[in-house]
N, C-alpha and C positions, 0 to 999 in steps of 0.2 A: 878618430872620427874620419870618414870618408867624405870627401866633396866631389860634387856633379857640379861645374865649371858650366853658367850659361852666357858664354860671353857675346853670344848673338844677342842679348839686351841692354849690353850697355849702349849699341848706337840708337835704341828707344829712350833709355834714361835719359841720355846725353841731347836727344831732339826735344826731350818731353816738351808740354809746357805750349803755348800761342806763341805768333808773332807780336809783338806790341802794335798795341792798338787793335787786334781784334776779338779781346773780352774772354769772358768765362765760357766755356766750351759748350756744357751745362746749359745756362743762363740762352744761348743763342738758341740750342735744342729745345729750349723750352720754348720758343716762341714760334716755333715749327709747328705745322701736322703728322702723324707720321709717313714716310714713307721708305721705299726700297731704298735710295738716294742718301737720306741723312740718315740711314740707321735704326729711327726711331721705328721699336715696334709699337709700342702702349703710352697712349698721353693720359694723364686721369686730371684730375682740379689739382691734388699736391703732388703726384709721383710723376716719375717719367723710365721706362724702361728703354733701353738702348742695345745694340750688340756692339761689341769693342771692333775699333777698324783693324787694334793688334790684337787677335785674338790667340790665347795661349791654347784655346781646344774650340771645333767644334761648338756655336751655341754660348760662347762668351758672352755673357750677359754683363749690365751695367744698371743697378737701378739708385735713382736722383731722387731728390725732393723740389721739385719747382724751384721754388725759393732759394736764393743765394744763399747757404749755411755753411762757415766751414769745417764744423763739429756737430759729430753728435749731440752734445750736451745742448748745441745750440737751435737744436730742432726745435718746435711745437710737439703737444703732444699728439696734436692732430697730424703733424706730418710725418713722426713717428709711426704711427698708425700708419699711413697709408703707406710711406717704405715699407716699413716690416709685410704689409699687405700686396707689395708692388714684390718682394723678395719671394712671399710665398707662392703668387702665384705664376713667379719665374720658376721658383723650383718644381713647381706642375708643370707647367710648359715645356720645361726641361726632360721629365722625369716621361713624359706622355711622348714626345716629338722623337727622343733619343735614347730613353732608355741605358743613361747612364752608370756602373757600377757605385758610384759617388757624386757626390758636387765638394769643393771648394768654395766657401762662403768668406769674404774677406772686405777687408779696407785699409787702404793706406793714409795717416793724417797728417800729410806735410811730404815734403821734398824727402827727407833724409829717411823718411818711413819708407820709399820708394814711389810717392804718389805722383803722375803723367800730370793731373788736373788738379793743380792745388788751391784750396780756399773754397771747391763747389763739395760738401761731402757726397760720395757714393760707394755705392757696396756691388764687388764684383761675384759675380756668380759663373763658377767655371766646368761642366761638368767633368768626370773621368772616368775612366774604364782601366780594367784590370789589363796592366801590360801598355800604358798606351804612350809612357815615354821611353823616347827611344836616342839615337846620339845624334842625328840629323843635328841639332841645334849646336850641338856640342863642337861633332867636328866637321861640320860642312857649314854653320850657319843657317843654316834655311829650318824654316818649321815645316812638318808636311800635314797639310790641311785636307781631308779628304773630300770636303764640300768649299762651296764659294761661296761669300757673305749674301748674295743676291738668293741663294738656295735657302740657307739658314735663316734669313730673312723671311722668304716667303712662309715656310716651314713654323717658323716661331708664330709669327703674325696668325695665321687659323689657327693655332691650336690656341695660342691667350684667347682673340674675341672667340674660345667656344667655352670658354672658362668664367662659370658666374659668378 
C-alpha cells in the first residue's frame, strides 16, 4: 500500500481545539448573523452552514445543528432534518457556484477520529475536481488555494439565498 504523507496537518491537529474559557466554536456561530467576517453563510432555526477557516479545497463547507449535540445519535429528529437539509442544499450550492467533479461528505466524532471541534457534531463538505491534489502540501507545506475565503464567501452566500 502506498501512502501520501500530509504532514502539513499535524500543526492543525496539534492547534485544534479553543483556548479555555472560550467555548464551543459551534455554540458562539450560532449566536451570530451571518456574515463575510465569521464565515457564517446560512443561519436557519436548527442548522447552521459555515465555510472551514482551514479549508482543504475551494468552497469547504461545515454544516452544524444549532444546538450543542455531540453525536449523531444525539440529534432530534427535527435537527436531523434540517442538517441532512442544511447538507443538501450545500451540495447545490456547491455543485451550481463550482462545478465540482465530486464532494467529500464526512465527520469526525472525537479527537482520535481526527475532529478540530470536539463535542458540537458537524458534517464537512469538501468539493473536488479531477487532478486536484497535487505535493504542494506534501513537500513544501502550504496548500494552494486558488480563491480567498472572502470570494468563496461571497460566492456561496447568492447562490444558497437563491436556493428554495
Amino acid at each position: 500500500m502506498k501512502r501520501l504523507w500530509a504532514g502539513w496537518r499535524m500543526a492543525y491537529v496539534e492547534k485544534a481545539g479553543l483556548k479555555p474559557g472560550t467555548g464551543c466554536l459551534f455554540c458562539r456561530l450560532a449566536a451570530l448573523k451571518p456574515s463575510e467576517t465569521n464565515l457564517i453563510i446560512e443561519k436557519r432555526d436548527d442548522c447552521l452552514i459555515v465555510l472551514n477557516a482551514f479549508p482543504y479545497n475551494c468552497g469547504h463547507l461545515m454544516v452544524a445543528p444549532i444546538k450543542h449535540r455531540p453525536w449523531t445519535a444525539s440529534l432530534t429528529t427535527g435537527e436531523r432534518a434540517a442538517v441532512w437539509d442544511g447538507m443538501a442544499r450545500s451540495e447545490t450550492a456547491l455543485r451550481k457556484a463550482y462545478r465540482p467533479h465530486g464532494i467529500n461528505v464526512g465527520l469526525n466524532l472525537g479527537r482520535p477520529a481526527g475532529a478540530g471541534v470536539v463535542g458540537h457534531v458537524h458534517f464537512h463538505l469538501v468539493p473536488r475536481w479531477n487532478g486536484d491534489t497535487n505535493f504542494m502540501p506534501v513537500v513544501a507545506g502550504t496548500k494552494v488555494l486558488p480563491e480567498s475565503l472572502d470570494v468563496t464567501w461571497k460566492r456561496l452566500r447568492e447562490v444558497l439565498g437563491s436556493i428554495a
